[in-house]
N, C-alpha and C positions, 0 to 999 in steps of 0.2 A: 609468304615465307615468314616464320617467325627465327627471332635473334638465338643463338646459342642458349642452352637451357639456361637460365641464370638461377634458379631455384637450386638447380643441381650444382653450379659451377660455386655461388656464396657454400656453400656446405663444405665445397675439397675447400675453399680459399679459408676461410674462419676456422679449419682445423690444419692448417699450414700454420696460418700465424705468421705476422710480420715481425713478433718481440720473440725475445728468449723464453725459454721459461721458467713459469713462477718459481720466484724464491732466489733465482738464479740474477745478484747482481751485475747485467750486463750494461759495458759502455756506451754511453750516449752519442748517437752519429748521425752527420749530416751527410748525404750521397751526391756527388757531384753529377749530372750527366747534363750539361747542357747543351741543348737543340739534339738529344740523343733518346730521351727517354721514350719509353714505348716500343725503340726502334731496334734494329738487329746489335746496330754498334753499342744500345746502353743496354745489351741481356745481363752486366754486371748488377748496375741499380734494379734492373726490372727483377730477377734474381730475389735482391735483398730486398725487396718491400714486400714479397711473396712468401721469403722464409727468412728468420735470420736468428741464430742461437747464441751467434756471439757479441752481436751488436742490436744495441732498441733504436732503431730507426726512426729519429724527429722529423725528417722532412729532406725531399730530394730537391735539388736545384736544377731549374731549366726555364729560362725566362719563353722558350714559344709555346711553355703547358700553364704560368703562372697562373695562381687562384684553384686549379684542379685537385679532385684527390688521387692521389696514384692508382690506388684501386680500380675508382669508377676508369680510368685512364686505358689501366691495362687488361682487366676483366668486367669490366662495367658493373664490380661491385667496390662499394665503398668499403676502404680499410680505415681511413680517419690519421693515414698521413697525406700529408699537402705537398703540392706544386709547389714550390716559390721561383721568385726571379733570381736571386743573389744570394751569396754570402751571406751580406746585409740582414736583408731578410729574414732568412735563415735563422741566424742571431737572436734578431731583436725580439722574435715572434715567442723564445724561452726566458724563461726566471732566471736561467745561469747558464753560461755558454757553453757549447753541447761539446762532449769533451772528444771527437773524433770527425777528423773531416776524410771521406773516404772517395778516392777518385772512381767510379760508379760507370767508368767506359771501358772497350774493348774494340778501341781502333784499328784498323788494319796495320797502321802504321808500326803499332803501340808503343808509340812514345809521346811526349808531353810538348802539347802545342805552346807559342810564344802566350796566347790570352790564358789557356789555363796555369802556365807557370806563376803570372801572375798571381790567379785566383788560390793555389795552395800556397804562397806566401804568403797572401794574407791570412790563411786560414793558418799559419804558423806563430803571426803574429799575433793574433789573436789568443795563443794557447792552446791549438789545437791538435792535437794525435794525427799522422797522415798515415792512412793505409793506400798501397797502390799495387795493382793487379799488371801493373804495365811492362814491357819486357826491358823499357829503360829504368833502372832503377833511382830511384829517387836517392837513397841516401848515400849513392855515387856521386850526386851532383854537386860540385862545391858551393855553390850560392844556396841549392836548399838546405845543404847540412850542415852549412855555416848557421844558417837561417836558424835551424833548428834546434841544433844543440847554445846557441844563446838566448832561445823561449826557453831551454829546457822539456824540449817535445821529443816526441817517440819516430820515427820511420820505417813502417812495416810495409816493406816490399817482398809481395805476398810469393812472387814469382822466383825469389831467391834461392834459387839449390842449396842442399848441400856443400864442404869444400870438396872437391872433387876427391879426393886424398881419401874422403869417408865412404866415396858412393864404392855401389856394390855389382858386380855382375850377376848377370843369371847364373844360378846355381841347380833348378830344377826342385828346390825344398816347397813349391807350391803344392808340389804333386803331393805333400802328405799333408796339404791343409785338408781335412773330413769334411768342411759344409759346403754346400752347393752353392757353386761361384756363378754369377750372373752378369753378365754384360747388357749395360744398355747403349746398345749403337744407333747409328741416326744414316739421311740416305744424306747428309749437309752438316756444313756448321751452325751455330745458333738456330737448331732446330726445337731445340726442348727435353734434350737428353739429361739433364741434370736436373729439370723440375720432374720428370718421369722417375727417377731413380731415387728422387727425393719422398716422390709418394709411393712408389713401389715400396719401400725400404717400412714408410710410416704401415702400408696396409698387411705386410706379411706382420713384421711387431702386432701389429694389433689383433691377426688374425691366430697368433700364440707363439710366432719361430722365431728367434731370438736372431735378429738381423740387423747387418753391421754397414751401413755405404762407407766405401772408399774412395775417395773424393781423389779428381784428376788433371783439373783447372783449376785456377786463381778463383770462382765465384765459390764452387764451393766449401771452397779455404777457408772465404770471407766468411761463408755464412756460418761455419760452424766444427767443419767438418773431422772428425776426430784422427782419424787414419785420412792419407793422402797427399799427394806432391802436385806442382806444377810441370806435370810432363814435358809440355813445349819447353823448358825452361832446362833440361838434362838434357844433358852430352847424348845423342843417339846410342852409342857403345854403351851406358848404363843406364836405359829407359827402361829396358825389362827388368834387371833385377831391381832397382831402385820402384818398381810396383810389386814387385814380387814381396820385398823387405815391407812394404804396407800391407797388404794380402796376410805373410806368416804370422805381422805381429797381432793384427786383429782377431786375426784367430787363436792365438795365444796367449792375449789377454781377456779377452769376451767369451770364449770357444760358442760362438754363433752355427744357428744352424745355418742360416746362408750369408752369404756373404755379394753388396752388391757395388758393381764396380760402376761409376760414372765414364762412359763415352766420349771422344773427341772426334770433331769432322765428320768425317767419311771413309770407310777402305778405296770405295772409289777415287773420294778426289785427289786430285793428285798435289795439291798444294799443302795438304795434313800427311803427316806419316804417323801422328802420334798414333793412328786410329789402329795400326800394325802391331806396333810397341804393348798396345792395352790387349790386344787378343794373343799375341806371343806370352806377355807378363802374366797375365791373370790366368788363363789356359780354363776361360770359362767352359764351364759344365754345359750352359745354355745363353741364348740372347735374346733379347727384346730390341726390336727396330722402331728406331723413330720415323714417322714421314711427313711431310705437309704436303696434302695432295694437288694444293692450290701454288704454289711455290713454283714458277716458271722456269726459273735460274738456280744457280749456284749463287751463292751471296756473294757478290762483289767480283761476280764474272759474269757476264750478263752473255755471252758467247758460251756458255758451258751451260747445257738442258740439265733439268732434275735427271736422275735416274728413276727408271721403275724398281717399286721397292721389291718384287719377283729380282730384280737384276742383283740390287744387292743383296741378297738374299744368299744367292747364290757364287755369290763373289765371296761374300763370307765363312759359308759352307766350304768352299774350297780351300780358301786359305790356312783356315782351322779348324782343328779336330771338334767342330762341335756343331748346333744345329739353332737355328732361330725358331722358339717356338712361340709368338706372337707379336702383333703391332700395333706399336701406339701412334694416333693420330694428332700431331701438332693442328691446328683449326685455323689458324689463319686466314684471313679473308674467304671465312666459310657462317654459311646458317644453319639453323639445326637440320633445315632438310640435305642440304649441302653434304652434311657431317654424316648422320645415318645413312644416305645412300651409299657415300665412298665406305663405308668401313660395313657394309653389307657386300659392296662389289667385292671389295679385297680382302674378305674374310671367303667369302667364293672361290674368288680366283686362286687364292695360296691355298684355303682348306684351315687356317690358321685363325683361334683367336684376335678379332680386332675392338681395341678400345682408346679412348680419350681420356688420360690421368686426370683432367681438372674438370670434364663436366658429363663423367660417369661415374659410378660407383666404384669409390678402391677397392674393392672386394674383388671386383670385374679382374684386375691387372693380379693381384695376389693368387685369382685363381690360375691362371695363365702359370706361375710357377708349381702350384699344386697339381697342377693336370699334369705337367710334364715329370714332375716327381709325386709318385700317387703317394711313397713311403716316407712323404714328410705330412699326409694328411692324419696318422696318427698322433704323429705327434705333437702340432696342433690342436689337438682336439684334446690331448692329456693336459696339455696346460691351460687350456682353453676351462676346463671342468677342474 
């Protein structure tokens, strides 16, 4: 058996990019996830070393990967940011101290352990910018906001709503957004739904349709994302119009020919609802299913089986007015034989398009939308020439 194509996987990784882009002076950050990275609980850092538009990534913390480069770590290709142990570390390793220390986890708990509190006060004292994805927010906390407004430091608590006084109910105004709205759903959480929509998003662009991701979660907030909220983070009662009010205005500032919305969870599991909220808000045209075939459990229920992805499938077809027309494979504890036989079987078994965003050709996932809409293949091709 040989390893996952790595020739193919370094080509999607090197055109993701772990920096902003050129020209674009973005902040310097250090990514927290320690004894996390690699893992389900740091898909924030893992996230932001794979893309990040708004921040230049120096180097993640985790003292059980020290010396490592995150790359070789997470795709067994070198990106040329480092492991380190600490803070400290961290630090010393640049010419001037990195002006953003970013909490880089996504605990169950999500809130701020007794050792990490420590570690963003130092990183306070030091001068450093905190951004946090966590549902405790930081700049509620009186020791750290004390903390920080005496460095004179920022507190970006990514997960922070609107005041509720502003949020919006559904109103039904999606229904006159024109470009074709896309959902990418998954059969789990931290499956890979937001690196899929991130290269979905890059291969229609490139392939000529002017396409907008609406970002749905705290990572791709982090990473850049121009339209989008922290769902989990809204009042249920305004989860749909509050995706809706991202959806109308990207279309109204961009007029995109499609438009793609990032995933949460699962329809099935029962411990996400946001994943209801995103197929009610967005009132996708079509979807894209994440799955890991290898993935036994539900993350952090070890009593709850994967679903088959036929199941979800059809759970989602049910629920909304729309149809999944392809599947992308998360690879997880898989080889490349591994990988091509599962997504030979369940291209069979469904009749559906199946591919892997990071180590097949974007083209692959781009055309999955083009097939399902043959009359966006013109147009494509006008701007294309």
């Amino acid at each position: 058996m040989k390893p996952i194509n790595e020739e193919m996987r370094e080509t999607r990784l090197s055109t993701m990019g772990p920096q902003a882009p050129p020209g674009v002076a973005a902040p310097t950050a250090v990514v927290y996830c320690e004894g996390n990275f690699g893992q389900i609980d740091g898909k924030t850092a893992n996230g932001l070393v794979r893309h990040s538009q708004a921040y230049r990534i120096l180097s993640v913390i985790d003292s059980t990967c020290d010396g490592r480069d995150s790359g070789q770590l997470l795709d067994n290709v070198r990106n040329g940011i480092p492991v380190v142990e600490d803070l400290e570390a961290a630090v010393v390793r640049e010419t001037i101290i990195p002006e953003t220390f970013i909490y880089g986890m996504a605990p169950s708990t999500g809130t701020l352990s007794p050792a990490d509190r420590e570690v963003v006060l130092d990183a306070i004292a030091l001068g450093m910018n905190i951004v946090s994805g966590l549902h405790e927010y930081l700049g509620d906390d009186p020791e750290i906001s004390a903390a920080a407004e005496a460095a004179k430091v920022t507190i970006r608590d990514i997960r922070r709503p609107r005041a509720s006084k502003d949020m919006r109910l559904f109103d039904g105004s999606v229904s006159k957004v024109k470009a074709i709205r896309i959902a990418v759903m998954g059969t789990d959480c931290a499956i890979g739904k937001r690196t899929t929509a991130t290269v979905l998003t890059r291969a229609l662009n490139a392939s000529g349709l002017r396409t907008v991701l609406v970002g749905t979660g705290q990572t791709g907030l982090m990473q850049g994302a121009k339209y989008g909220i922290a769902m989990d983070a809204v009042p249920p009662q305004f989860c749909c119009g509050e995706l809706e009010r991202m959806i109308v205005a990207a279309w109204q500032d961009e007029e995109p020919d499609v438009i793609v919305i990032e995933g949460q969870g699962a329809l099935s599991h029962p411990a996400f609802c946001t994943s209801a909220f995103i197929l009610r808000g967005s009132q996708p045209h079509a979807v894209i299913l994440q799955h890991a075939p290898k993935r036994v459990h539900r993350c952090d229920f070890p009593d709850m089986p994967m679903p088959a992805p036929e199941d979800e499938i059809a759970l989602i077809e049910a629920f909304a007015a729309t149809r999944v027309i392809g599947i992308t494979i998360n690879h997880e504890g898989m080889v490349d034989t591994d990988l091509e036989h599962d997504m030979k079987r369940l291209s069979r078994d469904t009749g559906m398009p199946v591919t892997d965003a990071l180590t097949r050709p974007e083209v692959y996932l781009a055309n999955m939308v083009l097939d399902a809409f043959p009359h966006l293949r013109p147009v494509a091709l006008a701007v294309a020439e």
